[in-house]
C-alpha positions in Angstrom: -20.5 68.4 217.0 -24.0 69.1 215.4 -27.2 69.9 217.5 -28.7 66.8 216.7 -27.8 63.0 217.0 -26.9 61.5 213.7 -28.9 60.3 211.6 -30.9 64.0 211.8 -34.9 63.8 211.2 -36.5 66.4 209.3 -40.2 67.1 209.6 -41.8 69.1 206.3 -44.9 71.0 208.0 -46.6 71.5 205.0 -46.0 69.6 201.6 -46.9 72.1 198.6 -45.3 74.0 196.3 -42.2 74.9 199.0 -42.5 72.2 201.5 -43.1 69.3 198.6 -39.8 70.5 196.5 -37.1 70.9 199.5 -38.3 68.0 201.2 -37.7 66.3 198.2 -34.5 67.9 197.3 -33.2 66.5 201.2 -34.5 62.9 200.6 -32.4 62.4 197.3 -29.6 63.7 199.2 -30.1 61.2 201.8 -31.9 62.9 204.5 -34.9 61.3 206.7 -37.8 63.4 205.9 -41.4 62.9 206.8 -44.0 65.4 205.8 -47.0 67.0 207.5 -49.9 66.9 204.7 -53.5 66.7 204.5 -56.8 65.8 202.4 -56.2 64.1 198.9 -52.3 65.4 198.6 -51.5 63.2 201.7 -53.4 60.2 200.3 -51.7 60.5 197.2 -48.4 61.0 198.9 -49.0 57.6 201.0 -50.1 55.4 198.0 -47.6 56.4 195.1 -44.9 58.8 197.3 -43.9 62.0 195.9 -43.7 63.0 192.0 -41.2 66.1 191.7 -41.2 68.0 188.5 -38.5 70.5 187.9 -36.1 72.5 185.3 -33.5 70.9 187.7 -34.6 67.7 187.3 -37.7 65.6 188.1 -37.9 62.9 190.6 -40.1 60.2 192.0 -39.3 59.3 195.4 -41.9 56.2 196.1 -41.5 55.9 199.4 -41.9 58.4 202.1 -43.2 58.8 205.2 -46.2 61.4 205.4 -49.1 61.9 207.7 -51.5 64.5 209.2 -51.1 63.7 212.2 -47.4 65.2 214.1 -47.7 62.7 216.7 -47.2 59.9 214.4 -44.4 61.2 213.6 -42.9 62.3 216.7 -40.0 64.8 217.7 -37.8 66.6 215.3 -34.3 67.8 214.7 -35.4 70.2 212.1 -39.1 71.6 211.0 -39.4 73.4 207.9 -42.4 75.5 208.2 -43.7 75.9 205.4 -47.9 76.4 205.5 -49.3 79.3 203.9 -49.7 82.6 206.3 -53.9 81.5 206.4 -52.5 78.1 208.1 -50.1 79.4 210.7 -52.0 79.2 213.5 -54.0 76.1 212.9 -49.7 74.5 212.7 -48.7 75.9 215.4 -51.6 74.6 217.8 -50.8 71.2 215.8 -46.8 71.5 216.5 -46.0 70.8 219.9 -45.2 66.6 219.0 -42.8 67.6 217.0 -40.7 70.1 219.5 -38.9 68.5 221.8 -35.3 70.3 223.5 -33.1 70.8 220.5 -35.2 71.4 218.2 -35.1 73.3 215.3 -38.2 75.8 214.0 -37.6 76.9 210.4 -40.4 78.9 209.1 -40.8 79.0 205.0 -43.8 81.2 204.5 -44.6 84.7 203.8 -45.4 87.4 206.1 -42.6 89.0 208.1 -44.5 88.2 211.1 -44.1 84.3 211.2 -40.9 83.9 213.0 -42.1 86.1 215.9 -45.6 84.2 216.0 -43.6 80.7 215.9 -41.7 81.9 218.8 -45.0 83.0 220.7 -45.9 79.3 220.5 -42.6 77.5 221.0 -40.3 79.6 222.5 -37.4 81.8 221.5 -34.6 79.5 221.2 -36.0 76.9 218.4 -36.8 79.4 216.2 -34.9 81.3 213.3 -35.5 83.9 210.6 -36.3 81.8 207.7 -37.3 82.9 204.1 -37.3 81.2 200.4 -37.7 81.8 196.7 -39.3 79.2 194.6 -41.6 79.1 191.9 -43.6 76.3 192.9 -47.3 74.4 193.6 -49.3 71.1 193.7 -49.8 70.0 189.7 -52.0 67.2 191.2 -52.5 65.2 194.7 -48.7 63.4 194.9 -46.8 65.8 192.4 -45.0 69.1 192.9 -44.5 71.1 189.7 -41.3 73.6 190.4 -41.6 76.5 187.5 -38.8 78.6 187.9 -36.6 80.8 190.0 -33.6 78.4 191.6 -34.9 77.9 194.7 -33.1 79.4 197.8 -33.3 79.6 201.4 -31.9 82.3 203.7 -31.8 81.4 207.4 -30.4 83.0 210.2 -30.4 83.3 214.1 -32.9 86.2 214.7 -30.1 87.5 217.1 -28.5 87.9 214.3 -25.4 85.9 216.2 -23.4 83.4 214.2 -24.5 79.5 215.7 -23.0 76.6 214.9 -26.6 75.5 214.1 -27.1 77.4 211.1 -24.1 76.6 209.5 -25.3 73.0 209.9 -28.2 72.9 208.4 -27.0 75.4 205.9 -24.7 72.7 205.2 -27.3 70.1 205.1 -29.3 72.1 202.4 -26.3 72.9 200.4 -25.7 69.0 200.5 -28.9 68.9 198.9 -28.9 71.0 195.8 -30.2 74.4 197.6 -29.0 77.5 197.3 -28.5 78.8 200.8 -27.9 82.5 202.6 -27.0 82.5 205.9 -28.0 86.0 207.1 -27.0 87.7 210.4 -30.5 90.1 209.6 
């Protein structure tokens, strides 16, 4: 039994260059995503949905749910994290709509520090060691242009303790095209 009610509900906390191409990647595979955005990317995101350009194949998903405001979108099974470093705190204040018990706190972003300061916020137990490799940015408001390097995610409990949790959404990644490294460090 999964840590979350079926259908799960992704929330994309950021929608650039790493946000923008695995939320993508999860909607083709079926998933309910809705993205955290802002300024003219959002507005293009709400008016013509998301363009994905990519060596592994483009996509245009015309129909998504995005916003800047979390409470609109409301609690989470899984956020992927995935502002720049510069933006961490301003998403963490903005976070707590989205965390409700059960939750899950990804963060995508560099600086080895992130997981630690997401915890500070939200607590120990949503959080894991998160990390990805993507060649990736915004080509224009609405479109994500994916360069190179196949994109991969390493997760893992920052115990360091196997969890049925990050097999599962291991699992749900893999089930959408990404490569994925569960990592006991």
């Amino acid at each position: 039994m999964p840590w979350y009610e079926d259908p799960v509900k992704v929330v994309v906390f950021g929608a650039g260059g790493v946000g923008g191409y695995f939320g993508a990647r999860l909607i083709q595979s079926g998933i309910h995503v809705a993205f955290i955005a802002r300024g003219a990317h959002l507005d293009a995101l709400k008016r013509d949905g998301l363009r994905l350009r990519s060596p592994l194949g483009d996509a245009h998903l015309r129909e998504i749910q995005a916003s800047d405001d979390p409470a609109t979108v409301g609690p989470a099974d899984l956020i992927l994290l995935c502002c720049k470093t510069w933006q961490l705190d301003a998403a963490l204040a903005a976070l707590a709509p989205l965390v409700a018990d059960g939750t899950v706190v990804v963060p995508l972003l560099n600086g080895v520090e992130a997981a630690a300061r997401t915890a500070a916020r939200v607590g120990d137990a949503p959080v894991l060691g998160g990390t990805c490799k993507i060649i990736g940015h915004i080509g224009r408001p609405g479109e994500i242009v994916h360069l190179g390097a196949t994109p991969w995610i390493g997760l893992g409990e920052r115990s360091g303790a196997p969890s049925e949790r990050v097999i599962t959404i291991a699992d749900l990644l893999r089930g959408a095209g990404i490569e994925v490294e569960v990592s006991a460090d």
